[in-house]
C-alpha positions as CSV (number, residue, x, y, z in Angstrom):
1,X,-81.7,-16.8,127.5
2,X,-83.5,-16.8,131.0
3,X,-85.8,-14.9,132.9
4,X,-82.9,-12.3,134.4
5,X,-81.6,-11.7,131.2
6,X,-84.8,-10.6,129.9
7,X,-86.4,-9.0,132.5
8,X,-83.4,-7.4,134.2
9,X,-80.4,-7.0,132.2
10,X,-81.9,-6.2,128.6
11,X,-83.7,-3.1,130.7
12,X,-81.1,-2.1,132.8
13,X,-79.0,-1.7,129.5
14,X,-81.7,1.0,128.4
15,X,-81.5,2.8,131.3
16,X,-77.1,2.8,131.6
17,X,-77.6,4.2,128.0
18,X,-79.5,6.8,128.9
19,X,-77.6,8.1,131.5
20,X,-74.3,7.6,129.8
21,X,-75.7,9.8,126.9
22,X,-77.4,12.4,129.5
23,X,-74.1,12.9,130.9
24,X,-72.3,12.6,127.7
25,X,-70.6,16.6,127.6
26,X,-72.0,18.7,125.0
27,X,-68.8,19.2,123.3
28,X,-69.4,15.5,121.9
29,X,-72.6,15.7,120.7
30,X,-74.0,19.4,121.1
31,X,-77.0,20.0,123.1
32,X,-79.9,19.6,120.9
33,X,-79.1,16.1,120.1
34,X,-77.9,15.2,123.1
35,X,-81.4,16.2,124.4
36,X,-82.9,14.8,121.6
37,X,-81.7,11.3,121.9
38,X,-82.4,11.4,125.9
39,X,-85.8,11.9,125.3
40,X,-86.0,9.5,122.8
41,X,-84.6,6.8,124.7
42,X,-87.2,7.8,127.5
43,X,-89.8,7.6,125.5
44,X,-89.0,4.4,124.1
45,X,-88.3,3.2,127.6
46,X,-91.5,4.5,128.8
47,X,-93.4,3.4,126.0
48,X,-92.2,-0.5,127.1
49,X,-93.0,0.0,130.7
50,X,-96.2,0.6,129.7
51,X,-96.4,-2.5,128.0
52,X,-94.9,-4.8,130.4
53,X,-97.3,-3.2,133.3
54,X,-99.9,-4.2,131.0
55,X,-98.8,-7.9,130.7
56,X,-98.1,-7.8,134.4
57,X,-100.9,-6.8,135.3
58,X,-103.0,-9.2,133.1
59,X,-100.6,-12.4,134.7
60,X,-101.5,-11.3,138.3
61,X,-105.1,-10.9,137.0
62,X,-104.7,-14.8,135.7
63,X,-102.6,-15.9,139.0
64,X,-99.4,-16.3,137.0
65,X,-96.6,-16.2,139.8
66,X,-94.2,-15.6,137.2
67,X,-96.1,-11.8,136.6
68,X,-93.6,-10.3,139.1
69,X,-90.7,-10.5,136.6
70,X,-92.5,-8.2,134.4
71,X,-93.3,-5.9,137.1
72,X,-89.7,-5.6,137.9
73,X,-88.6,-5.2,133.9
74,X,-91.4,-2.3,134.5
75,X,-89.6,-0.7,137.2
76,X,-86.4,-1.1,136.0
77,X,-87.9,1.0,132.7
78,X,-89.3,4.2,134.1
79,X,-85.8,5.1,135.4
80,X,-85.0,6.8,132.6
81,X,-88.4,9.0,132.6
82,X,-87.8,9.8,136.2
83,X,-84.7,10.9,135.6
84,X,-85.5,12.6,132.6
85,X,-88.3,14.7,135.0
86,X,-85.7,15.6,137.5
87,X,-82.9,17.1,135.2
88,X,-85.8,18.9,133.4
């Protein structure tokens, strides 16, 4: 697998699966679960932008040019907590 897969599409996939299951109707799943399981996800998601800032950070501290992919997996990851703060 390469670097796009990894740092772009794996979190990308977190954040369509959020949003899928924030706009899932509550018919499907009922509210409370529904809720549940988007917070979840944003924490989770959250929780691994942390991480990769840290790694990202630590490569730009080394001079790693290759540090920018994890800034933009971080990014890409706190979609889902954004978006969780504007629906709130």
């Amino acid at each position: 697998m390469n670097r796009i897969t990894y740092h772009l599409t794996i979190p990308s996939i977190i954040a369509v699966v959020f949003f899928i299951i924030a706009t899932t109707p509550v018919e499907v799943l009922g509210c409370r679960t529904r809720g549940l399981i988007a917070v979840l996800i944003a924490l989770i998601s959250g929780l691994a932008a942390l991480g990769t800032a840290i790694v990202g950070t630590k490569g730009r501290m080394r001079g790693d040019a290759e540090a920018i992919w994890w800034v933009a997996s971080s990014i890409i990851l706190i979609i889902p907590i954004i978006a969780l703060i504007i629906m709130a």
